[in-house]
C-alpha positions in Angstrom: -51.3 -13.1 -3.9 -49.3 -13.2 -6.9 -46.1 -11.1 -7.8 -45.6 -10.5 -11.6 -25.7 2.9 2.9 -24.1 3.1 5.1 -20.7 3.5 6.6 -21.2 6.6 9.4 -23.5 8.9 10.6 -23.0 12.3 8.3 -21.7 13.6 5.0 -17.8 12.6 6.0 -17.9 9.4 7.4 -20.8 8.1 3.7 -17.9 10.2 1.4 -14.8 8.2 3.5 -16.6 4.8 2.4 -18.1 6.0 -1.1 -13.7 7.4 -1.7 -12.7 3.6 -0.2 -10.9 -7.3 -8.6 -11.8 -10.5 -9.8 -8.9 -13.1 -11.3 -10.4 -15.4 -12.8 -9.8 -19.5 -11.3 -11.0 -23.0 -11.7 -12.1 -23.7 -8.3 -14.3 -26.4 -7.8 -13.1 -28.9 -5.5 -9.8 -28.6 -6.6 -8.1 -26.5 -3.4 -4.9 -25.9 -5.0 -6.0 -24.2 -8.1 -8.5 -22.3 -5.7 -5.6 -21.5 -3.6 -4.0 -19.4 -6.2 -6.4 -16.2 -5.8 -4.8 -13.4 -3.8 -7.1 -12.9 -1.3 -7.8 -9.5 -2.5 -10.3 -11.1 -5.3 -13.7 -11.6 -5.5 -15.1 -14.8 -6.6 -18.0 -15.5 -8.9 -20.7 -18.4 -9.2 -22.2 -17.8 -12.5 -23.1 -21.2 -14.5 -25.4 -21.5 -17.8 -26.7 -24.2 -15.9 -28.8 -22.0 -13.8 -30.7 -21.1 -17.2 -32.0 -24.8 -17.1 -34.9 -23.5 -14.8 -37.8 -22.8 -17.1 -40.4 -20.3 -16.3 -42.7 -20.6 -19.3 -43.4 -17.6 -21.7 -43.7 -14.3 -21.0 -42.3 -15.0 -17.1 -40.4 -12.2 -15.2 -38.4 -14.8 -13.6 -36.8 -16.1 -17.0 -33.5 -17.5 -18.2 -32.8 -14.1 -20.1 -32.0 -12.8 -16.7 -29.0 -14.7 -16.4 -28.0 -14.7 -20.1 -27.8 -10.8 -19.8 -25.8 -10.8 -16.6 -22.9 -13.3 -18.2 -22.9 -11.0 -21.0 -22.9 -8.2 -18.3 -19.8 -9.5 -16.4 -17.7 -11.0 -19.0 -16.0 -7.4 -18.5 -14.9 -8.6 -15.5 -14.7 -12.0 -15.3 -11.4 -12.5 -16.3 -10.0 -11.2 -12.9 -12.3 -13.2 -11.2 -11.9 -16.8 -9.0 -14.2 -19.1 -10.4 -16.7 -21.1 -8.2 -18.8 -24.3 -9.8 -22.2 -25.7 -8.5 -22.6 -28.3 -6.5 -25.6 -30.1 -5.2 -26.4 -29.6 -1.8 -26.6 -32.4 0.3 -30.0 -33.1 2.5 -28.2 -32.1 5.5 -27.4 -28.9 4.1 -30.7 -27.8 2.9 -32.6 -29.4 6.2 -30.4 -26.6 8.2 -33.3 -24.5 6.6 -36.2 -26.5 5.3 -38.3 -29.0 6.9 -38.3 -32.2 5.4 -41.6 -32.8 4.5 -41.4 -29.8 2.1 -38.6 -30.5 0.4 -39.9 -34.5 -0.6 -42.8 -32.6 -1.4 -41.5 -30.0 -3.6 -38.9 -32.8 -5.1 -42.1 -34.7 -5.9 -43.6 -32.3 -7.5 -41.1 -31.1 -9.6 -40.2 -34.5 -10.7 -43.2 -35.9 -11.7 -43.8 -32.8 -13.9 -46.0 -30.2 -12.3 -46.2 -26.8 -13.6 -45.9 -25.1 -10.3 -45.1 -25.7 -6.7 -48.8 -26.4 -4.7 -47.1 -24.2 -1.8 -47.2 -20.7 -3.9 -46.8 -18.8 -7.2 -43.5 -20.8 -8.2 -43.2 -22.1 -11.6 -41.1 -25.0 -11.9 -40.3 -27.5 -14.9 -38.7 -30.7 -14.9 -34.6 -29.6 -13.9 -36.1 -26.9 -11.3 -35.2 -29.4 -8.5 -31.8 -30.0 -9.6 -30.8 -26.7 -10.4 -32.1 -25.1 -7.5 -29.8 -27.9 -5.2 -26.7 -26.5 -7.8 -27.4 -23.2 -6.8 -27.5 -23.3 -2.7 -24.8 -25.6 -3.5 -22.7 -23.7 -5.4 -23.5 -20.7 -2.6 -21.7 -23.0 -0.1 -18.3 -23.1 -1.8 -18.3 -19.6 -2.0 -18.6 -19.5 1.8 -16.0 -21.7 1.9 -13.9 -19.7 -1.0 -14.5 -16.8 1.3 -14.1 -17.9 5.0 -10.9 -19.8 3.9 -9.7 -16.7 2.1 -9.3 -18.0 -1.0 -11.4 -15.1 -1.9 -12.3 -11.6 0.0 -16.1 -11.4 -1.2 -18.5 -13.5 -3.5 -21.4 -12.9 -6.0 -23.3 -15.6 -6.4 -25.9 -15.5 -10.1 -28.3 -17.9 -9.4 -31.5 -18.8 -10.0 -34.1 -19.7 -9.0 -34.3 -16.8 -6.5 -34.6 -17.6 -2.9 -35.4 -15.0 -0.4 -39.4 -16.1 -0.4 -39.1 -19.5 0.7 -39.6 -20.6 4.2 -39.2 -23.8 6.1 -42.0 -25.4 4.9 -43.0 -23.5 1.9 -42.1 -22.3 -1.5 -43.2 -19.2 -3.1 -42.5 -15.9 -4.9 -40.4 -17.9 -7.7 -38.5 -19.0 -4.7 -38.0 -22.9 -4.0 -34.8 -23.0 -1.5 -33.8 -19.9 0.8 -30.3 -19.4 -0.8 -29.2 -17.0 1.0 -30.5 -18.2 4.5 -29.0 -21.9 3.8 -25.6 -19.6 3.3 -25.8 -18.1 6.2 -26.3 -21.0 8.1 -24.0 -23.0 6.4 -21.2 -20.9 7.6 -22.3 -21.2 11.1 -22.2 -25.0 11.2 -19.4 -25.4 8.9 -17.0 -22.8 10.0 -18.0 -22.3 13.2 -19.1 -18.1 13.2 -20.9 -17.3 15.4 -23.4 -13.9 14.4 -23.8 -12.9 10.9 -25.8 -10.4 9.4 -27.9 -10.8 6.5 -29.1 -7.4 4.4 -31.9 -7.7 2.3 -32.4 -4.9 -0.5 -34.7 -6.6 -2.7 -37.8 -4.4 -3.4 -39.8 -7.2 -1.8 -39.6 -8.3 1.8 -37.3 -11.2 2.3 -40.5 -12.9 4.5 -38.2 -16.4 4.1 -35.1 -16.0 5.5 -37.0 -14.0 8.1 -39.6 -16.7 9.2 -36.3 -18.8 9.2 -34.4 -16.7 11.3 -37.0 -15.3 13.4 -36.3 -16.9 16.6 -32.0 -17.1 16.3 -30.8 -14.2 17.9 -27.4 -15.2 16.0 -28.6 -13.9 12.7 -29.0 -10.3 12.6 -31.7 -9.5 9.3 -31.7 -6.2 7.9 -34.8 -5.6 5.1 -35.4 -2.7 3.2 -38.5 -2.9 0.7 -41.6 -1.4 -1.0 -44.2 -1.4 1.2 -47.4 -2.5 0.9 -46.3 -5.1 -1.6 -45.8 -8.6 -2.4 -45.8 -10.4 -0.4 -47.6 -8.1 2.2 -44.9 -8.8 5.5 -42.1 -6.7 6.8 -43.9 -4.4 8.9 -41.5 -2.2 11.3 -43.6 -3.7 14.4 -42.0 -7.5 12.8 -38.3 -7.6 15.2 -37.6 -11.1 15.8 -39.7 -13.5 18.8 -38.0 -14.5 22.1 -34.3 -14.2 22.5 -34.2 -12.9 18.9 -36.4 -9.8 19.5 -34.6 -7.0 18.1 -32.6 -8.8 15.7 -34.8 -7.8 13.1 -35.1 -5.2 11.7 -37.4 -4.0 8.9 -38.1 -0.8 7.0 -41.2 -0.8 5.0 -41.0 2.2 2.1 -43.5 3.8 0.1 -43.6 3.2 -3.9 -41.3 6.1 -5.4 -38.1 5.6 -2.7 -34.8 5.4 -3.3 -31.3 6.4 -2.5 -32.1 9.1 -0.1 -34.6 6.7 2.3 -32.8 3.7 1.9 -29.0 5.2 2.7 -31.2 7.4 5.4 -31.9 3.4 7.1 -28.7 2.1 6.8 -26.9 5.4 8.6 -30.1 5.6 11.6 -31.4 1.7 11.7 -28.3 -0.2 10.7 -25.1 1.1 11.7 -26.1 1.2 15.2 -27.6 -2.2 15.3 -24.4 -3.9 13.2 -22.1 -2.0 16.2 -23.9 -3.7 18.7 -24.2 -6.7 17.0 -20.4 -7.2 16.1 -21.4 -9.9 13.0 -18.8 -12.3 11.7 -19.8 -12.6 8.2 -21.9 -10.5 5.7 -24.2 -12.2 3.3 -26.3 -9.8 1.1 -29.9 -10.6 -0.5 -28.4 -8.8 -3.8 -31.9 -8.2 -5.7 -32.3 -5.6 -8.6 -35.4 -5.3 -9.0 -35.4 -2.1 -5.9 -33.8 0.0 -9.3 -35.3 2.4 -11.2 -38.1 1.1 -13.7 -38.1 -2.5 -12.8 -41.5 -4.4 -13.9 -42.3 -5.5 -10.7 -41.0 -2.7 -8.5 -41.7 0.9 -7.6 -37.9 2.0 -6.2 -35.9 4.8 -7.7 -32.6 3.4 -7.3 -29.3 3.1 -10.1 -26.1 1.4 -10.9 -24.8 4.1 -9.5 -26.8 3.6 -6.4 -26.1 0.0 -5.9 -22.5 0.4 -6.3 -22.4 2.9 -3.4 -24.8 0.4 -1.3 -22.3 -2.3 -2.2 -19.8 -0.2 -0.9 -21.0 0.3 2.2 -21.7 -3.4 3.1 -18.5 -4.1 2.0 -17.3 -1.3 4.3 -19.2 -3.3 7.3 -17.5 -6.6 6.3 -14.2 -4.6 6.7 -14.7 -3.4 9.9 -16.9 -5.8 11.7 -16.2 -9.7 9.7 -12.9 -9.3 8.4 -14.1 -8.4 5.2 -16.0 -11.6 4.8 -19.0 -11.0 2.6 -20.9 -13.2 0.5 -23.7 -11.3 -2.2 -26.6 -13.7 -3.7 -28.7 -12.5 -6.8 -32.5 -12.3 -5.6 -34.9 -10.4 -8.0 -34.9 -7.8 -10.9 -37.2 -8.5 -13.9 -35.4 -6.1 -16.7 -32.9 -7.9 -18.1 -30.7 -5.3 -19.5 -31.2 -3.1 -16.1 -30.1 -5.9 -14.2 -27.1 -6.4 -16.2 -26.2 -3.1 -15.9 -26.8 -2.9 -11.7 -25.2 -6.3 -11.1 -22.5 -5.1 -13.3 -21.7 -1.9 -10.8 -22.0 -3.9 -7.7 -19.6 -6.8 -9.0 -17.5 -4.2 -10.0 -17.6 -1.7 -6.4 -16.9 -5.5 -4.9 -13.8 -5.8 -6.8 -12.3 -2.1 -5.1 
């Protein structure tokens, strides 16, 4: 098939989080001009290289998307530590993906195909490169925020990630960004639980076939429901020592602030408590706001600022205020420049 908040139980505890920036760096691999941020900032991965991936005409998943959102966040920017892409090594991306998909999807990709053979991903002749820069890239901001060089990340990439499993790309998806994250700071820095919340108006069915069995990842999924790409149902909770540990809430067409801050207070806070995470990596995708081609949510800026909020407000209390936030979806490039805007901007408070 193709496809073309929470802090507290009642009215006091959402207003004490909703009443709770960005100086701009060179940090690559130089340490000591990344060691200058106050640990107070938040970092940003955003790279006109990431608008090498090219969709084709008339493609939702375009380079416009980015374009719009470095427009968007030049406001910002200059307050902001700077993290550059990198390519991520074998190793790395092998934490997520078996290796017989990604030769495959390498191949592919290099010898010119259109589109992944594993799903509805179009690709063109950078695709494999860029999407390497991009988990890449992710990874120093793990280490830019574990380290404290920075307090919280937003990470613009594309090509999107949430989609694609071990052994499969699809959805516009070719490497689980956000999953290879979290996993990255497990292995590399040594956390133990982390939490991953998805509010992307499509089910993250990637980083949750990935996670499925690890009881150390605690998954959180709000999304339209039924839609592409047809998982997510509340029955899905993890398998063997991971059952529980997942937790998904399908919504109707037409949702929006009221249903999805109405999960995080019932569903999530009580699960983060007992979970205790050490870091908090967010499936940041736009396309759950209002009027978004290839979504039927109701949410705003305004919306995603409070949502980004409230993660934030988990981070705080549970990971040390360890959070790092990964672009997935949103198709209208002007709205999505607007939302990412407001969340970059409620992570900067």
């Amino acid at each position: 098939m193709n496809r073309r908040v929470f802090l507290g139980t009642g009215a006091a505890a959402l207003g004490a989080v909703l009443m709770q920036g960005c100086r701009r760096d060179v940090a690559s691999h130089d340490e000591s001009a990344a060691t200058q941020a106050p640990a107070s900032t938040t970092a940003l991965l955003v790279d006109p290289v990431f608008q090498g991936h090219i969709t084709g005409p008339g493609h939702p998943e375009s380079p416009r998307r980015l374009a719009a959102i470095h427009e968007s966040l030049r406001t910002v920017e200059e307050q902001c530590l700077r993290i550059e892409p990198r390519l991520a090594s074998e190793a790395e991306l092998l934490a997520c993906h078996d290796e017989a998909y990604l030769q495959l999807a390498q191949r592919e990709i290099e010898a010119g195909a259109p589109a992944l053979s594993t799903g509805d991903t179009m690709v063109s002749a950078d695709s494999w490169r860029i999407a390497s820069l991009a988990a890449g890239g992710i990874m120093s901001a793990v280490d830019a925020v574990v380290t404290g060089k920075a307090r919280n990340a937003f990470c613009a990439v594309r090509p999107p990630g949430h989609h694609a499993g071990p052994a499969r790309g699809m959805g516009f998806c070719i490497l689980n960004n956000i999953a290879l994250a979290a996993r990255y700071a497990q292995r590399k820095h040594g956390l133990a639980k982390v939490l991953v919340v998805d509010w992307d108006v499509h089910h993250g069915n990637g980083t949750q076939e990935i996670f499925d069995a690890d009881p150390s990842v605690l998954f959180f999924d709000t999304h339209q429901h039924p839609w592409y790409p047809g998982t997510g149902g509340a029955d899905e909770v993890g398998t063997g020592a991971a059952r529980g540990t997942k937790i998904n809430v399908p919504l109707p067409a037409g949702s929006g602030r009221k249903e999805i801050i109405e999960a995080y207070e019932s569903k999530l806070l009580p699960a983060v408590a007992r979970f205790q995470p050490e870091m908090v990596f967010v499936s940041a995708g736009f396309d759950s706001r209002i009027d978004d081609p290839l979504g039927k949510f109701t949410l705003t800026d305004e919306d995603f600022a409070d949502m980004t909020r409230m993660v934030t407000a988990l981070a705080d209390q549970y990971a040390g205020g360890r959070l790092v936030s990964v672009l997935e979806g949103g198709y209208a490039p002007e709205d999505l420049a607007s939302a990412t805007l407001a969340h970059v901007r409620a992570l900067l408070k």
